[in-house]
Every structure is written in structure tokens, then in C-alpha cells.
C-alpha positions as CSV (number, residue, x, y, z in Angstrom):
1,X,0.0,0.0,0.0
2,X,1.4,3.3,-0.9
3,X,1.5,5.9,1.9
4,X,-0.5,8.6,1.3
5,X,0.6,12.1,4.0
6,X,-2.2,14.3,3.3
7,X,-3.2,17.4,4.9
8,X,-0.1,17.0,7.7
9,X,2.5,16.4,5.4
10,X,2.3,19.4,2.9
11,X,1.7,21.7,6.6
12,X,5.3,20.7,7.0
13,X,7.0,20.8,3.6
14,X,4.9,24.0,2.4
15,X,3.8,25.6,5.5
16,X,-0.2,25.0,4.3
17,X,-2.5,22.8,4.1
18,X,-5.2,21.7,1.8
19,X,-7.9,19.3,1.7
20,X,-8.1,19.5,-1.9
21,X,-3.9,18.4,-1.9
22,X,-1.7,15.2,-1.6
23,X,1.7,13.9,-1.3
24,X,2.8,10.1,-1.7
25,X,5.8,8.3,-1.1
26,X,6.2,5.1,-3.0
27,X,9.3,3.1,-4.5
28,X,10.5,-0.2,-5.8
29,X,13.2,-2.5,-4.1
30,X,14.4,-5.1,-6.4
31,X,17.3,-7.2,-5.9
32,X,19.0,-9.5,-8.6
33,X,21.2,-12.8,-8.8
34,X,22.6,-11.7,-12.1
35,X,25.2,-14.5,-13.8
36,X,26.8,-13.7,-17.6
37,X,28.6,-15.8,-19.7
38,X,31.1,-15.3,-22.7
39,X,33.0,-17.3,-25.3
40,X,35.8,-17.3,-27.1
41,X,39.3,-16.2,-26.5
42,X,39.4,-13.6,-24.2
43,X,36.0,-14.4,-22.6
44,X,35.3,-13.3,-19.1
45,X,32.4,-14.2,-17.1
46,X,30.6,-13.0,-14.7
47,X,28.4,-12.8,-11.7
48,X,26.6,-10.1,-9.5
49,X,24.4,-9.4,-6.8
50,X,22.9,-6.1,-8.9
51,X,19.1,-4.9,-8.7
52,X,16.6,-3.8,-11.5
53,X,16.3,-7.3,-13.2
54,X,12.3,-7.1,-13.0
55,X,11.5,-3.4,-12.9
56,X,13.7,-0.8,-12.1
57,X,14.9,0.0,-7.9
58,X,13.4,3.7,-6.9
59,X,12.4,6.2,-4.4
60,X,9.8,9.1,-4.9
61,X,8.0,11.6,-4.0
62,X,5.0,12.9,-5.6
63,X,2.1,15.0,-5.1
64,X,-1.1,16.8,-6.7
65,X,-3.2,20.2,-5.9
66,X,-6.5,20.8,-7.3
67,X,-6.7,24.5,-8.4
68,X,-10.6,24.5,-9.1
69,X,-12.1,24.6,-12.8
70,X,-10.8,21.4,-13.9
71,X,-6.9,22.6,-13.3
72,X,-4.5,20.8,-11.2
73,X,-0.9,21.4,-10.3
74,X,1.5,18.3,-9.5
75,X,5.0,17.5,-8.9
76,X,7.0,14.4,-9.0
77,X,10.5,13.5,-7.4
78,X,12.2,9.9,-8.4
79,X,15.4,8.4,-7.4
80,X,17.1,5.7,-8.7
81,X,18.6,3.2,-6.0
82,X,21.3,0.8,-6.5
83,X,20.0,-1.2,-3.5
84,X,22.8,-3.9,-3.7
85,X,25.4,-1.6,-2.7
86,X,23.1,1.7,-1.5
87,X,24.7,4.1,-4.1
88,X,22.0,6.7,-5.8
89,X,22.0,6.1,-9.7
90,X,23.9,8.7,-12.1
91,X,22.0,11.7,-14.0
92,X,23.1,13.5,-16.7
93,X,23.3,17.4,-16.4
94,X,23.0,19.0,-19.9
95,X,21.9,16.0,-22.0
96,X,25.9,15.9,-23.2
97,X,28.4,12.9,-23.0
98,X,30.3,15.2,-20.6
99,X,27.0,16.1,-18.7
100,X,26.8,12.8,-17.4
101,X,30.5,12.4,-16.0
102,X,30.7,15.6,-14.0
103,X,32.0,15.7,-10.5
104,X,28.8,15.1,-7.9
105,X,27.1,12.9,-10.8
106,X,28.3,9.3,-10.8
107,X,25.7,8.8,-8.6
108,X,28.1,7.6,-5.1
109,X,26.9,10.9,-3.7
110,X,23.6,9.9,-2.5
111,X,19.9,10.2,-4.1
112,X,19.6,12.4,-7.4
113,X,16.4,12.7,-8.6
114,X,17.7,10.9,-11.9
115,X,14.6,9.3,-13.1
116,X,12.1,12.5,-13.1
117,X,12.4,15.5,-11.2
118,X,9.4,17.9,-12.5
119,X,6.3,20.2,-12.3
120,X,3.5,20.1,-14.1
121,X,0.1,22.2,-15.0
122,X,-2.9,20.6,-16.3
123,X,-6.1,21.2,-17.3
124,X,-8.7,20.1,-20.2
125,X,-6.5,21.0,-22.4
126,X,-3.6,18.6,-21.7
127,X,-0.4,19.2,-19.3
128,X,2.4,21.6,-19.2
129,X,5.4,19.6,-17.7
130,X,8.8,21.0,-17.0
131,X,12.0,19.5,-15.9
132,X,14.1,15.7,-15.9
133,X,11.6,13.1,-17.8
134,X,11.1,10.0,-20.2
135,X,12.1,10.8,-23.8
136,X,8.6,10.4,-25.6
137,X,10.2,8.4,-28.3
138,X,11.7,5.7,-25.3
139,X,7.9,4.7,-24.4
140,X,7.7,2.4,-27.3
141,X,10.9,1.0,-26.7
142,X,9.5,-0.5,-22.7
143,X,5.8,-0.2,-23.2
144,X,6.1,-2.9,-25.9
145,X,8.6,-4.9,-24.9
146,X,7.5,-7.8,-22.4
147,X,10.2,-7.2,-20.1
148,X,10.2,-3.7,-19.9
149,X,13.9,-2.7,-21.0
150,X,14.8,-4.6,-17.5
151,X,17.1,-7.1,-16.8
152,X,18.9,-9.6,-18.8
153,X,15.7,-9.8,-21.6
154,X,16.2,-6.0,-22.5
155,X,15.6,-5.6,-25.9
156,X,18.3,-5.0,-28.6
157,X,17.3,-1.7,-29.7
158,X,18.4,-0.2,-26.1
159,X,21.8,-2.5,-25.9
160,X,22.4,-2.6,-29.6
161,X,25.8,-4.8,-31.4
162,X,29.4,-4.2,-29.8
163,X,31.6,-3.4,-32.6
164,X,33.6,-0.7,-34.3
165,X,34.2,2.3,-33.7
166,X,32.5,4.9,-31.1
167,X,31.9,7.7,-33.6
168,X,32.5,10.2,-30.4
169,X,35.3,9.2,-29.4
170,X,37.3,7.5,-31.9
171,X,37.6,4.5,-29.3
172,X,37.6,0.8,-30.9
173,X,36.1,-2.1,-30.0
174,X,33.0,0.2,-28.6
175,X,29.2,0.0,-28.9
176,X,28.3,0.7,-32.5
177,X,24.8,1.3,-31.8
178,X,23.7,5.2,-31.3
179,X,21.7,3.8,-28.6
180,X,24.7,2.8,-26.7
181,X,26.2,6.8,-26.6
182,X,22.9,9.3,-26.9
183,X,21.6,10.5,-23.6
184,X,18.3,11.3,-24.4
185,X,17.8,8.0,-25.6
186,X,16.1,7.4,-22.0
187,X,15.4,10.5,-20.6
188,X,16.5,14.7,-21.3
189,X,17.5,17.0,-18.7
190,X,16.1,20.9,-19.1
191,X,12.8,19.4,-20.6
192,X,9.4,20.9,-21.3
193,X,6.3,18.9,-22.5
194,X,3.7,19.0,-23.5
195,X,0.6,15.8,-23.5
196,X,-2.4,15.6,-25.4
197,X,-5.8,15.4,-22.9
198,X,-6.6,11.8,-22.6
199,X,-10.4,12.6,-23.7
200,X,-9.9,12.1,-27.9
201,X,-11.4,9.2,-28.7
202,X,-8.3,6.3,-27.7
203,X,-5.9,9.1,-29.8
204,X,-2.9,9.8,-27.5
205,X,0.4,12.1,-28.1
206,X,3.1,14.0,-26.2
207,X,5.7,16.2,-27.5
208,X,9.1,17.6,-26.0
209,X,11.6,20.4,-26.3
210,X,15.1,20.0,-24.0
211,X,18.0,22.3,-24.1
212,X,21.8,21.6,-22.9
213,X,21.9,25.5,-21.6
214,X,25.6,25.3,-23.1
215,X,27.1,28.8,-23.9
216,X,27.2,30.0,-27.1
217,X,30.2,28.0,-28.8
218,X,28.2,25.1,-28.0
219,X,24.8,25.9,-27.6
220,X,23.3,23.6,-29.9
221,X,25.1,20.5,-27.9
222,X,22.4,18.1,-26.2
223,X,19.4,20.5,-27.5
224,X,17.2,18.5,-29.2
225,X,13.6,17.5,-29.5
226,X,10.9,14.3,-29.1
227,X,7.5,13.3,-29.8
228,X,5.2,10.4,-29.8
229,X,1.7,9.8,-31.5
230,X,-0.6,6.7,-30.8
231,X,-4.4,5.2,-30.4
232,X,-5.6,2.6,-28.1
233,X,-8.6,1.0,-27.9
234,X,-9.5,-2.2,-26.2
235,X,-7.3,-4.8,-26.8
236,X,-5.0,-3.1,-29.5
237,X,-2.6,-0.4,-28.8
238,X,-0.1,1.7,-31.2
239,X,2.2,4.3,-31.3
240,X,5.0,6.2,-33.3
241,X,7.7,8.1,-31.6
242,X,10.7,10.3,-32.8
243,X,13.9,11.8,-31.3
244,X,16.6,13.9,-33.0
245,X,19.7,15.5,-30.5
246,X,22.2,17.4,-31.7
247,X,25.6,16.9,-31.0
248,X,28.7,19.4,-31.4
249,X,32.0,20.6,-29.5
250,X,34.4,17.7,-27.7
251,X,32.0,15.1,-27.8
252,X,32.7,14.1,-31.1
253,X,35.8,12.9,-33.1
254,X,36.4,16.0,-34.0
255,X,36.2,19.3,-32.2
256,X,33.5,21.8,-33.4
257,X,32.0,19.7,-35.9
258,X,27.8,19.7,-35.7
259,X,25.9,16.4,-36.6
260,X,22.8,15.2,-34.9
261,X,21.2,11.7,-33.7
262,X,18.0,10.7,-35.2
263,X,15.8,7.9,-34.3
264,X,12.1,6.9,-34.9
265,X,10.4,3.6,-34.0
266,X,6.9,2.1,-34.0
267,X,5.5,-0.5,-31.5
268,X,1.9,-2.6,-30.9
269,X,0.4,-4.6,-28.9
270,X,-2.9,-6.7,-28.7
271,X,-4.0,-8.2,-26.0
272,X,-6.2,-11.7,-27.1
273,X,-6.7,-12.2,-23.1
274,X,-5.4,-15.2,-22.7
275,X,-1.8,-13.9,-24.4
276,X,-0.6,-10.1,-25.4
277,X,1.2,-9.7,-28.3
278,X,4.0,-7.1,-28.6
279,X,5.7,-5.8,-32.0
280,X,8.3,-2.8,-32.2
281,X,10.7,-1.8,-35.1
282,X,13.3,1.0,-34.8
283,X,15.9,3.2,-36.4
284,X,18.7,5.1,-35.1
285,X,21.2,7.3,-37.2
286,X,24.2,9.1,-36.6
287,X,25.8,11.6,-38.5
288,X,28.9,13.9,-37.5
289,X,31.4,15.1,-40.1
290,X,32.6,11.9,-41.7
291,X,32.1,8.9,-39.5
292,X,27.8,8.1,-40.2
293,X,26.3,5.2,-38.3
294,X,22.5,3.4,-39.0
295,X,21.1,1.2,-36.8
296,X,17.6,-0.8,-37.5
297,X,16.6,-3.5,-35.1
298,X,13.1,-5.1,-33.8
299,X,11.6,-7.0,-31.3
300,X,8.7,-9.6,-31.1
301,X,7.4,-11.0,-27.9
302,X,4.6,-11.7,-25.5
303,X,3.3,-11.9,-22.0
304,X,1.3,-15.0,-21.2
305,X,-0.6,-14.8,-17.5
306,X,-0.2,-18.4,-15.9
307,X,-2.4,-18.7,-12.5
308,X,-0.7,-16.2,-10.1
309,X,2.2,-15.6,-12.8
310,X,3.0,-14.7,-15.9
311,X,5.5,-16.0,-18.8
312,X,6.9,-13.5,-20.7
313,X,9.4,-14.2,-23.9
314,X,10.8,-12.1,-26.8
315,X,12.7,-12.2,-29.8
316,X,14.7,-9.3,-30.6
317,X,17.9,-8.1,-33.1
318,X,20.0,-5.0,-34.3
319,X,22.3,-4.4,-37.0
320,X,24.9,-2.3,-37.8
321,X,25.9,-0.5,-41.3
322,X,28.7,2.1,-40.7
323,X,31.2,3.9,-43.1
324,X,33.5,3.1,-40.1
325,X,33.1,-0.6,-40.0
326,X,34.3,-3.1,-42.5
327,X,31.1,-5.7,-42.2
328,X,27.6,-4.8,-40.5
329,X,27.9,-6.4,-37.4
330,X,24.3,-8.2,-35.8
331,X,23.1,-9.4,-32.4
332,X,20.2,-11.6,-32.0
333,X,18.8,-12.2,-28.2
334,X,16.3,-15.3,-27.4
335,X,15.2,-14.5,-23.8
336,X,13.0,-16.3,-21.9
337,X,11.0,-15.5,-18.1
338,X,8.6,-16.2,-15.5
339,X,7.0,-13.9,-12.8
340,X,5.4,-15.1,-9.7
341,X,3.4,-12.5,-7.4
342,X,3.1,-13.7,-4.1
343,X,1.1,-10.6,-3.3
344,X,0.5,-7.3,-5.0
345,X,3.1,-5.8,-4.3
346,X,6.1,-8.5,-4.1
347,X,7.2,-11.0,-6.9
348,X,9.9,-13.7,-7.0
349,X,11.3,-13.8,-11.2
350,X,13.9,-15.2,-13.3
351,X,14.9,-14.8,-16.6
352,X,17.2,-16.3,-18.9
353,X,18.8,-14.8,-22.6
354,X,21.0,-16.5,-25.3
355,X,22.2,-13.8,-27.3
356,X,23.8,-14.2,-30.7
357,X,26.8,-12.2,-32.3
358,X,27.1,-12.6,-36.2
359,X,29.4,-10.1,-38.8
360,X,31.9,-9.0,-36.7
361,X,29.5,-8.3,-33.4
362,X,30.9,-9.3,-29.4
363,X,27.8,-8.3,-27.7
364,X,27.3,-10.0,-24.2
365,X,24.9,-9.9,-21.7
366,X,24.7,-9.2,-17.9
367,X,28.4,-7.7,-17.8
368,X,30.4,-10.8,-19.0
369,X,32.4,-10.4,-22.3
370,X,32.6,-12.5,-25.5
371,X,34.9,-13.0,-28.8
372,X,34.2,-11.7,-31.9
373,X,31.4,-13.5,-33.5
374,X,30.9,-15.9,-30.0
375,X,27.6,-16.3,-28.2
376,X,26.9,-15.4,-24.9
377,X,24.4,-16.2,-22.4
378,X,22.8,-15.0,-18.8
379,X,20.2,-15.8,-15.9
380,X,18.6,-13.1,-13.4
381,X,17.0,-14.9,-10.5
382,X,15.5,-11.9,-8.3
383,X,13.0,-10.6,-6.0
384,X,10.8,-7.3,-6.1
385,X,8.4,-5.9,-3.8
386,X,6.8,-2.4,-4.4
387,X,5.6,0.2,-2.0
């Protein structure tokens, strides 16, 4: 049960009080027994007591005024938690490489409010929000993927084919797949959005604008901009999202020169009751000066309810095509998982992957490393309870 301080609560933190107001603390403790394999010369394995393998560990604060007239002002504080250690999680300042590697940010320093720090407005015509939030093109990439971009089953499009050569860096032997570098692929810092009301008829939509409030040699670094499109109605769901970041100054090969990100996907799901059915498809390109990267994967999957539990499995890839890259390296991950709730709020899972490199790709999973062209494999055994 979530713990609701009304009335009390806000007397304390705002020095007033309201019937018509409400502030909830709630959070997610999950802990993981996360093992990693790797073959092949060079191979390391490995094996961790790490959190997140079922849904992400948090801490938050969140709360909501009604203003009268249909209008409503909210807030909403979340911190990530690396429970298996008690670290806070990382957060990225200015949406920049360098943003999230500054001193006070490698999240050893206690909470930061990584996951969504912001204020909102809304109304019958939709909400104003303003601050640290989801990207609206990242929604398709966990809404419709049965694992939720958790664990060892996280879809390819977020992890992406190990290979070649990090276009920002010049470093070899590092992630070729935009996804692995961009950071707004998740989230933006210095955000504002905007959501459609949800009263159109099963049509949905959200649109942001974030800035890296750089100075003026690099003020188009980490500015960038989002939005998402879809309709749901009973079983069937759908949505289109976009996301283009620019990029300039030291964080790419080569000082000063501008290029930008750009990535689009589409995702589904039906739901035929006694199994839901997820789809996504994505693209991510890269351009900056000379080195250009494309990446295209997709996912298939589904979430199958079993008494108290529920089976979930997917099938997901990514490829690689780079003027970088000699061959157009590809990753393919089988992953397979159960859920068990022993009440609402707490769950016992596992989940197991077996993830194939092809053309030149040395993906692995759950930390381990592989060879060139080797396999790799992992299991998450874990427990989650919610509050």
C-alpha cells in the first residue's frame, strides 16, 4: 500500500495545508542474482548481486493540488537506488556525453532525482510539464517490450551490437549502436512537454523540447527535441515516436564539428486475453562530419498470464551499417521469463537470454564479455516488492 501524508505532510513541507492536496511516497526494491557468460578467447564471465532485473529500484515523492475549474498542479520527485550496494543512480546534467560524468554525478553521492524531477500544470487541455523526464520516443521501446527494458531480456534496440568504432570518441572495440552513446535515448534534462488530454477518442500524443543550456560556442550541444503519437482502444494499442539530439563541440571525433542523432520507431500490442502480443521496429542514425552510423533492429514478444504468474518471452535483433566498420555487425537475443506474485506488491522472477553475435559483433549480456562472432548467455534470479 502506498502511503499517502495528506493534509499533515504538505503543513510541514509547504507551511499550508489543503484538503483538496496530496503527497505520496512510494518506491521499488528489487534485488537480482545476475550470472553472464562469454565465449571465445578472451572471454570473461561474470556474476553479481545487482538490482533492476524485474523493474527498475526507486524512491519518490509525488504530489497533486486541485486549483478548481478542472486545473491541477503536480510535482514528481524519483530516485534511482542501487539497492545492492546503497549508491544513488547517475544523472546526466546537460543532455551531453560530458553532462553525465561531472563531478557530484556518478551517482556515489547519494539520491539524485535521476529518473524524473518535475512540475506540471494541467487542465482540459492537456499538461504543461517542465523539468528531468522519459524521452517520448523511449515509451515504445519498454511499453512494448514484455520485459520492460529490464534485466537480462532488455531488448536489442536499447543494448544494440558491440563493434567498431564509437563515432565520439574514436575509441575501438566500442558500442556501434547510437543507442549505446545518446543520452536522451532514456530521458532529457532541461525538458518541457507537452501531453495531449486523454479525452480524444483512444488518440494519444506527447511532445518535448530540452536544451543543454551550453554557452554559445556550443549551444546547440544536447538541444534536441521528441514526440510520440498513438491510439488505443480495447485490446489493440499503437504508437510512433521520434527523437533527433544534436551533437557538437568535444563530444565528437572531432572538435567543433555539428551532426545530430535521429531515431524513430513504431510499436503494438494486442492483447487476445489469454496472451498479449508485442511488436516494435526501430531506427537510429548518426551523423557527425565523416564517420555516419545506421542502426535498425526489432523486437517480437509476448506476456502469457499463468495462474498467479506470468511467462513473458521475446525475440529481438539489431544491426549495424557504418562507413566506419568493414562488415555490418548483428546481435540476435532469445530471452525467456517467468514472474510469480506472491502478493500485489512483491514478486519472485527469473529470466534467462542466449544472445547471438554474427558479422563482426561481441555483444554479451549481464556484464560478462565475448569473442568476436561468440555467443553469450545470462540468468537473473530476483525478487521485487513495491511500496
Amino acid at each position: 500500500m502506498k502511503k499517502s501524508l495528506i493534509a499533515l505532510a504538505v503543513l510541514a513541507a509547504a507551511g499550508a495545508a489543503s484538503a483538496q492536496s496530496s503527497v505520496t511516497l512510494f518506491g521499488i526494491v528489487d534485488a537480482t542474482l545476475a550470472w553472464g557468460r562469454g565465449n571465445g578467447a578472451g572471454s570473461v564471465d561474470r556474476f553479481q548481486l545487482t538490482n533492476s532485473g524485474y523493474n527498475s529500484s526507486r524512491l519518490g515523492f509525488r504530489g497533486t493540488e486541485d486549483l478548481g475549474g478542472g486545473m491541477s498542479a503536480s510535482f514528481w520527485l524519483e530516485a534511482g537506488l542501487n539497492n545492492d550496494d546503497g549508491r544513488g543512480a547517475a544523472t546526466n546534467t546537460n543532455n551531453t556525453i560530458a553532462g553525465g560524468a561531472a563531478a557530484g554525478q556518478a551517482g556515489s553521492q547519494g539520491l539524485t532525482f535521476n529518473r524524473r524531477s518535475t512540475v506540471s500544470l494541467a487542465g482540459n487541455w492537456g499538461e504543461l510539464r517542465l523539468g528531468r523526464d522519459y524521452t517520448p520516443s523511449f515509451w515504445n521501446l519498454t511499453v512494448f517490450d514484455p520485459f520492460g527494458t529490464n534485466g537480462v531480456g532488455t531488448n536489442q534496440m536499447l543494448n544494440g551490437v558491440a563493434s567498431g568504432v564509437n563515432p565520439f570518441t574514436g575509441t575501438a572495440a566500442a558500442s556501434a549502436n547510437p543507442g549505446g552513446f545518446y543520452p536522451t535515448q532514456v530521458r532529457a534534462s532541461n525538458s518541457i512537454g507537452y501531453f495531449l488530454p486523454r479525452n480524444l477518442g483512444g488518440f494519444y500524443g506527447q511532445a518535448m523540447y530540452y536544451s543543454g543550456e551550453n554557452q554559445a560556442t556550443g549551444a546547440r550541444d544536447g538541444k534536441g527535441y521528441s514526440g510520440r503519437v498513438g491510439y488505443a482502444a480495447g485490446p489493440f494499442n499503437v504508437a510512433l515516436g521520434y527523437n533527433r539530439q544534436r551533437m557538437v563541440g568535444t563530444a565528437t571525433t572531432v572538435a567543433g564539428v555539428q551532426g545530430d542523432i535521429r531515431t524513430w520507431n513504431i510499436g503494438g500490442q494486442w492483447d487476445f486475453g489469454v496472451a498479449k502480443l508485442m511488436g516494435q521496429y526501430g531506427r537510429d542514425d548518426v551523423q557527425l562530419g565523416a564517420p555516419e552510423i545506421n542502426g535498425r533492429g526489432w523486437l517480437i514478444g509476448t506476456l502469457v498470464p499463468v495462474g498467479a504468474g506470468e511467462i513473458r518471452a521475446s525475440y529481438s535483433e539489431y544491426r549495424v551499417s557504418s562507413n566506419i566498420i568493414a562488415n555490418d555487425p548483428k546481435s540476435q537475443k532469445f530471452a525467456l521469463g517467468y514472474v510469480h506474485n506472491l502478493s500485489k506488491r512483491t514478486a519472485l522472477y527469473t529470466t534467462y537470454a542466449y544472445l547471438k553475435n554474427r558479422d563482426g559483433a561481441n555483444s554479451a549480456v549481464n556484464g560478462a564479455s565475448t569473442a568476436v562472432n561468440e555467443n553469450s548467455s545470462g540468468l537473473d534470479l530476483g525478487i521485487r516488492h513495491s511500496f
